[in-house]
C-alpha positions in Angstrom: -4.4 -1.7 2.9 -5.9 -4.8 2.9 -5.9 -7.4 5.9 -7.0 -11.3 5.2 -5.4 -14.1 3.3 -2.9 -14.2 0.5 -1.5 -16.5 -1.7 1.6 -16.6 -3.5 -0.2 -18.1 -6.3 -3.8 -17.6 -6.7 -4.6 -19.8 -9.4 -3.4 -22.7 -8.3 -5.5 -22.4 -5.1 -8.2 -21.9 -7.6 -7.9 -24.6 -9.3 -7.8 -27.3 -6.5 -11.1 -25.7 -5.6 -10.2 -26.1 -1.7 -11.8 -23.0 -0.1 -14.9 -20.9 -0.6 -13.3 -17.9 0.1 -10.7 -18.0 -2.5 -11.6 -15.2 -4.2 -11.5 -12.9 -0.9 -7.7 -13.5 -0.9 -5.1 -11.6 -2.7 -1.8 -12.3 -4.3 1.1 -12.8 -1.9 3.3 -9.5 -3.3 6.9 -7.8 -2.3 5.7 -5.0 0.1 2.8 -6.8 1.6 2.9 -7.3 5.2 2.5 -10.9 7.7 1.6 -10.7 11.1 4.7 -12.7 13.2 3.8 -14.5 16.3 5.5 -11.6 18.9 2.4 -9.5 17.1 4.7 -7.5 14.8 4.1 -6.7 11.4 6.8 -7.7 8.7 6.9 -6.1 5.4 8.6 -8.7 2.6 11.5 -7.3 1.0 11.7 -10.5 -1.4 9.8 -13.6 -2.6 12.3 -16.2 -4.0 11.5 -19.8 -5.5 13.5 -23.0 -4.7 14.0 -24.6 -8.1 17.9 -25.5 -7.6 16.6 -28.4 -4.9 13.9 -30.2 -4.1 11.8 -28.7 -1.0 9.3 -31.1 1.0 5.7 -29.4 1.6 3.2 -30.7 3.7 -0.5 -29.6 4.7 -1.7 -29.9 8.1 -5.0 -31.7 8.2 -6.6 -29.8 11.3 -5.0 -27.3 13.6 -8.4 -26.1 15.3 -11.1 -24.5 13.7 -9.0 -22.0 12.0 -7.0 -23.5 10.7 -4.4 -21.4 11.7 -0.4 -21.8 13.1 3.0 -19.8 13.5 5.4 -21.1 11.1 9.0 -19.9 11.4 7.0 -17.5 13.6 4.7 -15.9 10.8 0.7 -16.6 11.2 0.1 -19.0 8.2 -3.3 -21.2 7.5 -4.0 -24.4 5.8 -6.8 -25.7 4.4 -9.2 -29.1 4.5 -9.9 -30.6 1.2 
C-alpha cells in the first residue's frame, strides 16, 4: 500500500499548479483507505459526484503548518495558492 495524499482528480490539481508535491499523490480510488479522526482506517466502498444540485466548496486559507483538519471526521488537507 501506499500512505500520503490523494486526489480525486489529479489533473485538475495539476493544472492549478498549487503544490510541489503533486506528483507524490495518487488518485483518490474505491478500496483506498482515509485515516478518521478516532485513528481508524476506512476503506471507501464508493465515490459518487453531485451533479443533480449545486454543492458549495471552500478552501481553508491556513489551518497550521500542515495544513491539515478532520472533516466529517476524515483527515483532509488544503492547500495555499
Amino acid at each position: 500500500g501506499y500512505e500520503g495524499w490523494a486526489v480525486i482528480n489529479k489533473e485538475i490539481m495539476q493544472s492549478l499548479k498549487v503544490a510541489s508535491f503533486i506528483d507524490r499523490m495518487e488518485k483518490l480510488e474505491i478500496g483506498d483507505q482515509l485515516l478518521t479522526s478516532q485513528k481508524q482506517w476506512k476503506k471507501i466502498s464508493a465515490l459518487q459526484r453531485i451533479t443533480d444540485r449545486e454543492v458549495n466548496t471552500m478552501n481553508i486559507k491556513r489551518i497550521d503548518k500542515f495544513n491539515n483538519f478532520f472533516a466529517g471526521g476524515i483527515l483532509a488537507s488544503t492547500y495555499e495558492k
